[in-house]
C-alpha positions as CSV (number, residue, x, y, z in Angstrom):
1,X,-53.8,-3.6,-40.8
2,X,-53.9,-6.4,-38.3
3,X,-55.6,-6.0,-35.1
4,X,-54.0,-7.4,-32.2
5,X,-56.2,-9.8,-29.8
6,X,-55.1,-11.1,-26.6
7,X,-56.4,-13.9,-25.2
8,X,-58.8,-13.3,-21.9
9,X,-56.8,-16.3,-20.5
10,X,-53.4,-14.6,-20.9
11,X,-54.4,-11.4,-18.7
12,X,-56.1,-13.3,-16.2
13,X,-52.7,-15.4,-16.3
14,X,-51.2,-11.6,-15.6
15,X,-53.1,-10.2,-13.3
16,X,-53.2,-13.7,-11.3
17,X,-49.5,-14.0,-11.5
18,X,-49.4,-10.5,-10.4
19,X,-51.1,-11.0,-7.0
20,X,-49.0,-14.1,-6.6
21,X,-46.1,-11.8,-6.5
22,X,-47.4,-9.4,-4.5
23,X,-47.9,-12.0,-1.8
24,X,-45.1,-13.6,-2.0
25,X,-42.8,-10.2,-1.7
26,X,-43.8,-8.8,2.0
27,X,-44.3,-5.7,2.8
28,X,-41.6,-5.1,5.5
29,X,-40.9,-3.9,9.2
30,X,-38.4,-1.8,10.0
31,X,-36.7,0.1,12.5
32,X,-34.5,2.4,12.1
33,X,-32.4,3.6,15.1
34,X,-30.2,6.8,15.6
35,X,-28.9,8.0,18.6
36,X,-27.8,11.6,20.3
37,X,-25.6,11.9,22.8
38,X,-27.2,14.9,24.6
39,X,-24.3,16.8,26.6
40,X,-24.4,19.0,29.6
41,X,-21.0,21.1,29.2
42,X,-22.3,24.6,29.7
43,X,-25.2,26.2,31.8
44,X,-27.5,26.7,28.4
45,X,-30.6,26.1,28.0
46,X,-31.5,24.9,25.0
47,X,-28.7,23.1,22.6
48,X,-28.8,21.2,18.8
49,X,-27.1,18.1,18.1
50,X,-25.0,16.6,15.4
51,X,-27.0,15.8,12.4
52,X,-27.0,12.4,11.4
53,X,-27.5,10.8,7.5
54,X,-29.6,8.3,7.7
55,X,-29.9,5.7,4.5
56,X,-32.5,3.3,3.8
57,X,-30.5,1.5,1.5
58,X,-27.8,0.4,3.6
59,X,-30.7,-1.8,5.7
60,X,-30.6,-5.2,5.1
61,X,-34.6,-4.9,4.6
62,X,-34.1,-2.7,2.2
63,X,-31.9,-4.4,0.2
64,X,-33.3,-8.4,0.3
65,X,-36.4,-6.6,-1.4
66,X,-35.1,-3.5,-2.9
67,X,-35.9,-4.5,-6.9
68,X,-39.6,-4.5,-5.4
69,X,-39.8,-1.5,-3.2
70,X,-42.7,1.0,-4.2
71,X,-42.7,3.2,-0.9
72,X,-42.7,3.6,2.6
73,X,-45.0,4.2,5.1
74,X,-43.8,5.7,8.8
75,X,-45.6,4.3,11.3
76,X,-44.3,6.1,14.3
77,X,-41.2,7.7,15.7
78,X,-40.1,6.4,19.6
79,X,-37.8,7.2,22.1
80,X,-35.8,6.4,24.9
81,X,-33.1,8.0,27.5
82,X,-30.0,5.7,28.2
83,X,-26.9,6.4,30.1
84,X,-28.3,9.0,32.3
85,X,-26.4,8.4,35.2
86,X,-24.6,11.3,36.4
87,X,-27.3,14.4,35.2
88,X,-29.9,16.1,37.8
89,X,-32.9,14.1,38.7
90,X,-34.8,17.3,38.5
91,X,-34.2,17.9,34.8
92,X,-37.2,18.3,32.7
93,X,-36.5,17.7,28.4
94,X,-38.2,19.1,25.6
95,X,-37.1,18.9,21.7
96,X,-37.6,18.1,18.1
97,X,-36.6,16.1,15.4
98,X,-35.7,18.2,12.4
99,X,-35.1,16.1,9.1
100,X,-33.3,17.7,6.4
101,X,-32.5,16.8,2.3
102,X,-29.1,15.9,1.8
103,X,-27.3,19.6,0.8
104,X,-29.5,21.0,3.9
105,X,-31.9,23.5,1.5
106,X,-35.0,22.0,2.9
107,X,-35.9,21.4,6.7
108,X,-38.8,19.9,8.3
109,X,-39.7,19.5,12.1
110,X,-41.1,15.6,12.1
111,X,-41.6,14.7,15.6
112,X,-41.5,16.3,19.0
113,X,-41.1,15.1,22.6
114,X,-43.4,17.1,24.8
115,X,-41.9,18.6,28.2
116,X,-41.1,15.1,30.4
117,X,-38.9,14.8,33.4
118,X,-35.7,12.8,32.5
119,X,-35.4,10.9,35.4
120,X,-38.7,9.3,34.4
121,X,-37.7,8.7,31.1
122,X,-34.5,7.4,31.9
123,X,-36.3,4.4,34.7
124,X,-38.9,3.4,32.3
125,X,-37.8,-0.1,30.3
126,X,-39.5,0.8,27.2
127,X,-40.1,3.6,24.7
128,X,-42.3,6.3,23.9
129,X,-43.6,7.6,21.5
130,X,-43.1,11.1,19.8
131,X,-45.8,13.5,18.5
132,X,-45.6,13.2,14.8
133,X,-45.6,16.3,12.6
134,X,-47.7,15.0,9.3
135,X,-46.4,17.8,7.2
136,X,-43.0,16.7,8.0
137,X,-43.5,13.2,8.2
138,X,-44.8,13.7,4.3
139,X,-41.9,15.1,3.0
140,X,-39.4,12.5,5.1
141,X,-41.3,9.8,3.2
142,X,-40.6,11.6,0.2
143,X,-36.8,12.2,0.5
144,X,-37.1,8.3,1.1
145,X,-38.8,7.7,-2.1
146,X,-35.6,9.8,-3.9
147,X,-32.8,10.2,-2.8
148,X,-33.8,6.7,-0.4
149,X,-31.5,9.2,2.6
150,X,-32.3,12.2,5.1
151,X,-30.7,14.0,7.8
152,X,-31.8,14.2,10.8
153,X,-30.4,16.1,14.3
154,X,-32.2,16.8,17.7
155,X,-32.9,20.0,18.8
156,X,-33.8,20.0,22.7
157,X,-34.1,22.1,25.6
158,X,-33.5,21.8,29.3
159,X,-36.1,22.8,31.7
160,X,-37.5,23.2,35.2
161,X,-40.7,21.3,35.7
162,X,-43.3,24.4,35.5
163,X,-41.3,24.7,31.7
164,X,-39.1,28.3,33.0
165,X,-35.0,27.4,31.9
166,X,-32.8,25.2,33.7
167,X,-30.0,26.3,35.7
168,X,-27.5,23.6,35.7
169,X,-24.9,23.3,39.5
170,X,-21.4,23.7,37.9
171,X,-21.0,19.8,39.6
172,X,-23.6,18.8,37.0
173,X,-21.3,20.6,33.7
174,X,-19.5,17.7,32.4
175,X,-22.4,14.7,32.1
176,X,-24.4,13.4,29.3
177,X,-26.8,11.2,28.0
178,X,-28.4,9.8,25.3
179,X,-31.9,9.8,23.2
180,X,-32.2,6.9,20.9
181,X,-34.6,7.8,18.2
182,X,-36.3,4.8,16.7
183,X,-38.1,5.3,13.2
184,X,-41.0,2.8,12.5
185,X,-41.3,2.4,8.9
186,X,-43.0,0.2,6.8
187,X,-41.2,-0.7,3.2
188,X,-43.9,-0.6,0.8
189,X,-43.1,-3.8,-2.0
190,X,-45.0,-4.8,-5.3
191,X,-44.7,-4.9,-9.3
């Protein structure tokens, strides 16, 4: 029987050439954007809206690096209002991401927007930030690790400022606006 012996040199040659790798494939930044176009067609208070498939692997981050992909990492989840032009400046907004796996068997709240006057949102030139859900943020990450897709729709409510249901005017039925949802991930890379 012969014993095999490698040389100390040739796994330090591994190992060394390992960590060269791992430097020189990133670990990389990205964000992934979905909007919602948030109607106001009937005097209801609370409303869901279309669910939207996102897929990692159609990012072009995702795919200069995909043979080296190990993970993810979800730093945060923003948001913003746009297009809120015509809606009532005294609307307050609450809601929730819900993810979902791809034949809808399994759903998770990930992030939620606390109660915030629109009007606020709407004048402020930046984003904010959504209170993460870890539970759901875990399994995200893990419907990103296989199948590499989600769904995701927004589930919101319209509300008076001390929180009590919105009565909409019937000259506000008829206006919308949007919530762009901006996932911060992180695209985990090595051997």
């Amino acid at each position: 029987m012969k014993k095999f012996i490698i040389p100390l040199f040739a796994i330090l040659f591994f190992l060394t050439s390992c960590e060269v790798i791992n430097q020189l494939v990133p670990d990389v930044d990205s964000v992934v954007t979905v909007s919602y176009t948030i109607p106001i067609d009937e005097n209801l208070p609370t409303g869901v809206s279309d669910t939207t498939l996102v897929d990692i692997t159609e990012y072009p981050e995702y795919q200069d690096y995909s043979q080296y992909v190990t993970g993810y990492e979800l730093e945060k989840i923003t948001y913003e209002i746009t297009d809120y032009d015509d809606a009532p400046e005294d609307l307050y907004f609450e809601g929730s991401i819900i993810a979902e796996d791809s034949i809808a068997s399994t759903t998770v709240v990930v992030a939620d927007i606390e109660l915030i006057k629109l009007l606020d949102l709407a004048n402020n030139e930046g984003t904010t930030d959504m209170l993460l859900d870890e539970a759901g943020k875990d399994q995200l990450l893990d419907w990103l690790d296989d199948p590499g897709t989600f769904n995701a729709h927004f589930e919101f409510g319209f509300k008076n400022e001390d929180g009590t249901d919105y009565n909409f005017d019937p000259e506000d039925l008829g206006s919308s606006f949007k919530v762009k949802v901006n996932y911060h991930l992180v695209i985990i890379t090595g051997l």
